[in-house]
C-alpha positions, 0 to 999 in steps of 0.5 A, spaced: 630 791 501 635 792 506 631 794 511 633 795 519 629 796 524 632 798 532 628 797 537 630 797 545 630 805 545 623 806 542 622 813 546 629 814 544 629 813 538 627 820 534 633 823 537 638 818 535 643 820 529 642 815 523 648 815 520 647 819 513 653 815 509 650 809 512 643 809 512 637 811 508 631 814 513 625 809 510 620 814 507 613 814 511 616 810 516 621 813 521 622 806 525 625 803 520 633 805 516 635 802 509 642 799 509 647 803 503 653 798 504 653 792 499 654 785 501 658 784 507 660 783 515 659 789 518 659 792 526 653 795 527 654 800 534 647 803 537 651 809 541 647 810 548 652 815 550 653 819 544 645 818 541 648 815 535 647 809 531 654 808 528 657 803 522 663 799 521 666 795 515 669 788 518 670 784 512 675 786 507 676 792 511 683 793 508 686 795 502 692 794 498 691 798 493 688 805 491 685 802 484 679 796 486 679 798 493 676 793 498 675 798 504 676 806 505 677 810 510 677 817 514 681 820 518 682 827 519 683 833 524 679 836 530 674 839 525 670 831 522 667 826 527 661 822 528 656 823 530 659 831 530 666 833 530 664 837 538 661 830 540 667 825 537 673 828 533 678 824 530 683 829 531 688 824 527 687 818 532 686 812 527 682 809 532 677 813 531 677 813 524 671 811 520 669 808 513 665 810 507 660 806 506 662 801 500 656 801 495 659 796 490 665 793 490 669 798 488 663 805 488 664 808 496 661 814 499 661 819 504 656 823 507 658 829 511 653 834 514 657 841 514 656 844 521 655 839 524 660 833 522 666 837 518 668 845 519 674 846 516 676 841 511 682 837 513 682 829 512 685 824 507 682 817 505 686 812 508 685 804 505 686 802 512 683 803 520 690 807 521 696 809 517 699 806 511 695 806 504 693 813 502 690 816 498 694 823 496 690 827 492 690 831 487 694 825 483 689 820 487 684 823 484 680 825 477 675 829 479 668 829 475 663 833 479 664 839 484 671 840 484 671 847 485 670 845 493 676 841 494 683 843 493 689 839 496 694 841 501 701 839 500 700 832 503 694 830 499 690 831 505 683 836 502 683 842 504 676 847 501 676 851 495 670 853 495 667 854 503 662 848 504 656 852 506 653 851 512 647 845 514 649 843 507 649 835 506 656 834 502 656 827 498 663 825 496 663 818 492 669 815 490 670 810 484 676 805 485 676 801 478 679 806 475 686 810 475 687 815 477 679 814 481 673 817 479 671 823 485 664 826 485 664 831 490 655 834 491 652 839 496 645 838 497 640 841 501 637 835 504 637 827 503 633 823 499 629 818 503 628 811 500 622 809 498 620 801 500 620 796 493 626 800 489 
């Protein structure tokens, strides 16, 4: 099990933001965070300013190619941003840009709490920390679950169809091995902790 425990901030620690997209909360311990990533090197930042325990993706952070990926990106407008789009908005400086966790080699995700880390759909998957290697939908994608939230604004950048309700958890997963890539798009009420041994 990829299990983490933060210590130093022990008082602190119920309040801090565990990145959804990142961690798993470990059911029946609060201390401890399953890790989602697959093997690799990584950052991980424990934010004191901002309350928040944030990841980054350091090896093969960078992609070549839209098909078998190595790395994805986000970056948006004003309205997206960990730990909350209020907090720390992107608002298109690539260096806030942020990863979506790479589950396999070639299998990403991200995880956005509506109201709080996106309100008003518009960002674009990026293969890079910056610009260049994009992912313009709809050509980009062949979408296998949920499009009826995403539509495409005329720069491939997605844009809501249907409204993303509110203090729902968006789950945006996204399979590079095929061409076009597989996007499943889900909204859901809670997240499911992870359970010690799976």
């Amino acid at each position: 099990d990829d299990i983490i425990k933060i210590s130093g901030v022990k008082e602190e620690y119920a309040d801090y933001w565990k990145n959804p997209t990142w961690f798993d909360l470990v059911k029946e311990d609060e201390t401890l965070l399953h890790f989602r990533g697959r093997d690799g090197k990584y950052k991980l930042t424990l934010n004191k300013g901002m309350n928040a325990i944030m990841m980054e993706q350091l090896e093969k952070a960078s992609s070549s190619s839209t098909q078998n990926a190595t790395a994805m990106w986000v970056i948006g407008n004003d309205k997206i941003g960990f730990p909350s789009y209020a907090q720390n908005n992107i608002n298109w400086n690539t260096d806030k840009a942020f990863n979506l966790a790479p589950l396999s080699d070639t299998k990403y995700e991200l995880i956005l709490l509506v109201g709080q880390n996106v309100n008003g759909v518009n960002f674009k998957f990026f293969g890079q920390k910056g610009w260049g290697l994009e992912w313009k939908g709809p050509g980009a994608y062949t979408a296998k679950e949920g499009g009826d939230y995403i539509k495409y604004a005329s720069d491939g950048n997605f844009n809501a169809n249907a409204t993303w309700p509110s203090g729902k958890y968006m789950v945006m997963t996204v399979e590079t091995s095929t061409s076009p890539n597989e996007l499943w798009v889900k909204a859901l009420d809670e997240l499911p902790p992870y359970e010690m041994g799976e």
